[in-house]
C-alpha positions in Angstrom: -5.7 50.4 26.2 -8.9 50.8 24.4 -7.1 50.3 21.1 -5.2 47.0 22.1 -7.6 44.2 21.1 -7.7 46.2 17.4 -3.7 46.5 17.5 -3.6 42.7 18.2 -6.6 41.5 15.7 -5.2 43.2 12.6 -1.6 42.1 13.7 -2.5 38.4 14.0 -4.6 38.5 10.8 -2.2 39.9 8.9 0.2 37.2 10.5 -1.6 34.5 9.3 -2.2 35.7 6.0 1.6 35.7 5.2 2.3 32.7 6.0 -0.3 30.8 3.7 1.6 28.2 1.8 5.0 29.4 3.2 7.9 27.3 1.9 11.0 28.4 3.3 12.1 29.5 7.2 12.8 32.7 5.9 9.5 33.8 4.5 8.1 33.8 8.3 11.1 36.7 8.9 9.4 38.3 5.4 6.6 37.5 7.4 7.3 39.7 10.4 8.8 42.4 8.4 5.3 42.7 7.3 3.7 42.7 10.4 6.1 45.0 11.6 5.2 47.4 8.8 1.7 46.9 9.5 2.0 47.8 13.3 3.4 50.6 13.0 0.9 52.0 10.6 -1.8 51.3 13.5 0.6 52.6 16.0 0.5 56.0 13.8 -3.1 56.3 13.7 -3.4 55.3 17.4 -1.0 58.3 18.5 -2.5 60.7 16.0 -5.9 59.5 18.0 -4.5 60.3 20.9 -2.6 62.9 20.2 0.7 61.6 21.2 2.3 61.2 18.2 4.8 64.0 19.1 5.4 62.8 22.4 8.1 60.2 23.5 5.7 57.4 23.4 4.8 57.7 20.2 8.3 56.8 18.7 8.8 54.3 21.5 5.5 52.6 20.2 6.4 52.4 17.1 9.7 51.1 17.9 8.2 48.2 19.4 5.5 47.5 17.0 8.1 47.1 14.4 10.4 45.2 17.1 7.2 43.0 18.0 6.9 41.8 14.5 10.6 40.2 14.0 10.2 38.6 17.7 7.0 37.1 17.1 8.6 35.2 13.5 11.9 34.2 15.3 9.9 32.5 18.3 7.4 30.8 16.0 10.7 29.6 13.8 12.0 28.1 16.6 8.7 26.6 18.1 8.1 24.8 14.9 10.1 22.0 14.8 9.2 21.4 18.6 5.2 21.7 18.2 5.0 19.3 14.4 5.9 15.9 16.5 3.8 16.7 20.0 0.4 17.8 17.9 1.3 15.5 14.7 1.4 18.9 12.3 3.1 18.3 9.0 4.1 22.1 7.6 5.5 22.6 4.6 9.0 22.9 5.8 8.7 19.4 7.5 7.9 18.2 3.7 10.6 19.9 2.5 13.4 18.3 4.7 11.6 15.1 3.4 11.8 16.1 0.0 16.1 16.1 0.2 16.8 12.8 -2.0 19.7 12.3 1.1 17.5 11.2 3.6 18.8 7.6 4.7 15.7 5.8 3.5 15.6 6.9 -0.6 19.5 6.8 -0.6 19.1 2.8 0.5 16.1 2.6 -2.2 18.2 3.9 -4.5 20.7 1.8 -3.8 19.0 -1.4 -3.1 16.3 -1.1 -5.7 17.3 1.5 -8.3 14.3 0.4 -10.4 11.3 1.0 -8.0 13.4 4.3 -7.2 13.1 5.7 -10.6 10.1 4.4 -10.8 9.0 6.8 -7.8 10.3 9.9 -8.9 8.3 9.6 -12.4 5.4 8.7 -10.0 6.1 11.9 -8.4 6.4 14.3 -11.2 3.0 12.8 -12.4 1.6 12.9 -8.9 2.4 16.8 -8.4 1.1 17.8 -11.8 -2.2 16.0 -11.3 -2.5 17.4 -7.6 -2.1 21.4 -9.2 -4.3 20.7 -11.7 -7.0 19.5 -9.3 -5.7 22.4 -6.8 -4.7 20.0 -4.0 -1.3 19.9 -2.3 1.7 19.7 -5.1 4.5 19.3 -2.4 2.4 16.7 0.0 1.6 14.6 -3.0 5.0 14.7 -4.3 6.8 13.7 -1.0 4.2 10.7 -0.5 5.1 9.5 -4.0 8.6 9.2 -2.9 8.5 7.0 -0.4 4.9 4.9 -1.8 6.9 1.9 -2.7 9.6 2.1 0.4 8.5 -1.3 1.4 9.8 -2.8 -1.5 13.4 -2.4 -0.2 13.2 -6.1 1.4 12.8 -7.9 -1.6 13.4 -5.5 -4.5 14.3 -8.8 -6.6 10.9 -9.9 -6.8 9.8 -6.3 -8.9 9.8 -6.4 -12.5 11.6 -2.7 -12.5 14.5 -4.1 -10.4 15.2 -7.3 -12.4 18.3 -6.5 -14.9 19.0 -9.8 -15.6 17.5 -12.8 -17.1 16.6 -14.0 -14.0 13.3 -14.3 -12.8 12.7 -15.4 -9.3 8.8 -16.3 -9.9 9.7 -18.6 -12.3 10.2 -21.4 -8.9 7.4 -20.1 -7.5 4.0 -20.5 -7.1 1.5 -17.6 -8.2 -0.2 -17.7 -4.7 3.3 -16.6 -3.4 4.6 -14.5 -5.6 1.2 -12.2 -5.2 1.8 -12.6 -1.3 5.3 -11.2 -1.5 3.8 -8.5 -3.7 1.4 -7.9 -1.4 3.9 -7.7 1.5 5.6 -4.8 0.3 2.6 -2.5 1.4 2.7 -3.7 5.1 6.7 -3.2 4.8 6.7 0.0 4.2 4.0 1.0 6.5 6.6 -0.5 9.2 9.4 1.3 7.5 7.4 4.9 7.6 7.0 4.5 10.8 10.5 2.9 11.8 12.0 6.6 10.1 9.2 8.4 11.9 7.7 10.3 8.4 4.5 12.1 9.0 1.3 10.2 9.5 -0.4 11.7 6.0 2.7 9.9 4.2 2.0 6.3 6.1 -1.7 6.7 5.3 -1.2 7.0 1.3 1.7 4.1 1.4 -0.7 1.9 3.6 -3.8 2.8 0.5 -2.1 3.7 -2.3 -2.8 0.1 -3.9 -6.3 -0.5 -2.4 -7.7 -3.7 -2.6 -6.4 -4.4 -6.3 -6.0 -7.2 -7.7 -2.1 -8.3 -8.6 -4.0 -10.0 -12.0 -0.9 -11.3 -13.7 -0.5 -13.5 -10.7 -4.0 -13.6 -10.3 -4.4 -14.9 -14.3 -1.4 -17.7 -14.4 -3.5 -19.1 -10.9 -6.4 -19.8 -12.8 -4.4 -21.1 -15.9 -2.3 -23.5 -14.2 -5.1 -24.4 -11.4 -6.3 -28.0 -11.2 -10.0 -28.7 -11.2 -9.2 -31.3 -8.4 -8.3 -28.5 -6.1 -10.6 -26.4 -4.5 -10.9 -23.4 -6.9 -8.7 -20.5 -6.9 -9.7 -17.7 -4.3 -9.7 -14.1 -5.9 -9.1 -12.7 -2.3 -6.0 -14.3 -1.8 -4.4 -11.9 -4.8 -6.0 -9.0 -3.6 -4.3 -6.2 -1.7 -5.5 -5.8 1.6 -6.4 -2.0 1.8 -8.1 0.2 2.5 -8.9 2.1 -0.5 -7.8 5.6 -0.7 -9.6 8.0 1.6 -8.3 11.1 0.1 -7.7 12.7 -3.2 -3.7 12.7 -3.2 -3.8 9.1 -2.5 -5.7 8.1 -5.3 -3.8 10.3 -7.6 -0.9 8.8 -6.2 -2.6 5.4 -7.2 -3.8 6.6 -10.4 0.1 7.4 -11.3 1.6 4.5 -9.8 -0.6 2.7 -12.3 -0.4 4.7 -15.2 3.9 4.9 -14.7 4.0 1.1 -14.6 2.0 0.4 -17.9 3.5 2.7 -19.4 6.1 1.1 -19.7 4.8 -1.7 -22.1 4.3 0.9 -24.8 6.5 0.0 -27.8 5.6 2.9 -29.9 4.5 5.8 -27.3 2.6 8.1 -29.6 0.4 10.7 -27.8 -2.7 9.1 -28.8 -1.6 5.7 -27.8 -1.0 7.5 -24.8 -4.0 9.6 -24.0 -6.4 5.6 -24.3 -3.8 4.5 -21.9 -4.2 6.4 -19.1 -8.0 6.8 -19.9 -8.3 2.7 -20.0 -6.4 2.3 -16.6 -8.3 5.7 -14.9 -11.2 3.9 -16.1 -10.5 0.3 -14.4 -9.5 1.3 -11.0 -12.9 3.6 -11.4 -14.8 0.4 -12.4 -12.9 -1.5 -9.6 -14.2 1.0 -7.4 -11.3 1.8 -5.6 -12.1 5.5 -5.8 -15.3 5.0 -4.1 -13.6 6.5 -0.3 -12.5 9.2 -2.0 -13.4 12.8 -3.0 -12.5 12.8 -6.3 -14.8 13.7 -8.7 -15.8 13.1 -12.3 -14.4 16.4 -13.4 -11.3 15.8 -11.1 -10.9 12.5 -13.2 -10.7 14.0 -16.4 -8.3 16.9 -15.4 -6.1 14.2 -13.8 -6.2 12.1 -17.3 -4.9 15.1 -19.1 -2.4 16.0 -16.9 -1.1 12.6 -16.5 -1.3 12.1 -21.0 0.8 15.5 -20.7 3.7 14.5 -18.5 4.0 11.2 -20.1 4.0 12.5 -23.4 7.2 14.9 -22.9 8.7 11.6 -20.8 8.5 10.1 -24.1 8.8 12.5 -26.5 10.7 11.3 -29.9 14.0 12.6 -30.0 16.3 13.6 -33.3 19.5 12.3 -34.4 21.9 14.5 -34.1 24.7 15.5 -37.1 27.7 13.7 -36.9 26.4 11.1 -34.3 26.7 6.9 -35.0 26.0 4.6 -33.1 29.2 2.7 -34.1 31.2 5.4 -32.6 29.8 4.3 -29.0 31.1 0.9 -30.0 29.5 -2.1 -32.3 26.5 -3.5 -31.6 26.0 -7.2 -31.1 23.5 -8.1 -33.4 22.9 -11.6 -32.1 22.2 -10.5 -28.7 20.3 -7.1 -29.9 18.2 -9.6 -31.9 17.7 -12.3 -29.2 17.0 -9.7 -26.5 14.3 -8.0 -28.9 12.5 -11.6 -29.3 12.8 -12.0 -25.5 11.0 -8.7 -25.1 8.3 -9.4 -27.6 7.8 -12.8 -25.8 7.2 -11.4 -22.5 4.7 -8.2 -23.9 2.8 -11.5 -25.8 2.7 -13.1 -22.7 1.3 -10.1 -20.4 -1.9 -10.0 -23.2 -2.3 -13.1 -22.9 -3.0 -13.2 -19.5 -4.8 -10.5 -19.5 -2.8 -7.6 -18.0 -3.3 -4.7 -19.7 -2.3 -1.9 -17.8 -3.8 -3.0 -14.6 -1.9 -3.7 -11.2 0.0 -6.6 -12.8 1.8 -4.3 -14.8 3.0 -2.3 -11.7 4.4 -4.8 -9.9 5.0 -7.6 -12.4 
């Protein structure tokens, strides 16, 4: 009929427009309720038009306008999860399933390498705050910083965040190698991603979330042990092999993965010693240029910074005793080790400035 291509336009627009940002299966049913509603409000008008509504074919009209609505949702439910793979469409539902902290690949990161796995889901949290705050994608970003440091599942020993022990196993080895097996864990999990089939945004951001950064502590302890008899030390060889990050959520996740790490050598975390934390290491990767394939801009920057100062400030907020609480009743402390372990601990920070890592790649990975 004459009214058809109308009926169908509004239908489809209204369609769309429901689904915008739609979370969970059953909003598309929500989703052709609405449509439904909709049609039959046109099929009204239509008949009254016509002057039909009083006939039989009005109420058979609207009978299937409404009907037409909850088909449509259930066949595009069900054609989802057949059309993501063929046209390479990541929906939000897809990053959802990823999202479920049983998937087979987080439960062996969490397993093998329970350090780089916390480390990830703080990564996260600042990720997805940084991402709303710079109105990108909260649930994309958050689901890439999951699985950024995957790769490091072959040799989670070599990570600073997964050594408990005393144990250091780049003590016996050269600082040329112990930056290459650093640098490996990029190309891992790229082959990993792709081995568990996550979507291609997800293997793009683990493939650039380092850049080509420098792993500096390695980088530093080359130059300071290097013999002048040798030809000098090549910066290149302790650089990460990129690309840089071609879109905003990658950087962020970058940004985070840098800010989570140095946070960590912050003996006193006050909010101001904080806040020139993450401004210090948002300003070296910006010097480094590593945000140069990117979108982000200078106002982007500054909203990221104080939504990164935020989260880590509640991480590490300060936390009261509470009545009737001792540490004694947990059991004695052993002051000897207590005290030998602090001066191990001071030793190391001492060490890190002295090389010169201060809050750079060296203190993410080492």
């Amino acid at each position: 009929e004459q009214f058809y291509v109308i009926f169908s336009f509004i239908g489809g627009i209204v369609a769309a427009f429901s689904v915008i940002q739609c979370k969970k299966r059953s909003a598309l049913q929500r989703a052709g309720l609405f449509v439904g509603l909709i049609n039959i409000l046109i099929i009204i008008a239509i008949n009254f038009y016509n002057a039909t509504i009083f006939t039989v074919k009005g109420p058979l009209d609207i009978a299937f306008g409404i009907a037409g609505g909850f088909i449509a949702s259930t066949i595009a439910a069900g054609l989802l999860s057949l059309l993501e793979a063929p046209f390479k469409i990541t929906t939000n539902f897809k990053l959802l399933e990823l999202l479920d902290l049983n998937q087979p690949i987080l439960r062996q990161l969490f397993v093998v390498a329970p350090g780089t796995y916390h480390h990830s889901m703080v990564v996260s949290t600042l990720s997805e705050s940084a991402a709303g705050a710079v109105k990108l994608n909260p649930l994309l970003t958050r689901v890439a910083a999951y699985y950024h440091d995957i790769g490091k599942i072959n040799k989670p020993e070599y990570f600073i965040e997964n050594q408990m022990g005393s144990v250091n196993r780049h003590d016996r080895l050269a600082p040329s190698m112990s930056s290459l097996i650093l640098i490996s864990h990029v190309k891992d999990g790229v082959e990993l991603a792709k081995e568990h089939r996550l979507p291609k945004e997800i293997i793009d951001i683990i493939h650039q979330h380092h850049g080509t950064r420098i792993t500096t502590f390695f980088y530093k302890k080359a130059l300071d042990c290097h013999n002048p008899a040798l030809p000098p030390v090549n910066e290149m060889d302790f650089r990460y092999h990129g690309p840089k990050p071609q879109t905003k959520i990658a950087a962020i996740i970058m940004l985070a993965d840098a800010v989570e790490a140095a946070s960590r050598l912050l003996i006193e975390p006050t909010p101001s010693r904080i806040s020139n934390l993450v401004e210090k290491i948002v300003k070296d990767i910006f010097i480094d240029e590593q945000l140069n394939e990117c979108d982000l801009t200078l106002k982007d920057l500054r909203a990221i910074t104080e939504s990164f100062t935020k989260v880590l400030a509640g991480i590490f907020h300060h936390r009261i005793d509470y009545p009737g609480m001792k540490v004694s009743d947990y059991g004695e402390a052993d002051e000897d080790t207590d005290k030998k372990q602090t001066e191990k601990d001071k030793g190391k920070l001492r060490e890190i400035k002295r090389i010169g890592q201060k809050g750079s790649q060296g203190a993410g990975t080492y």
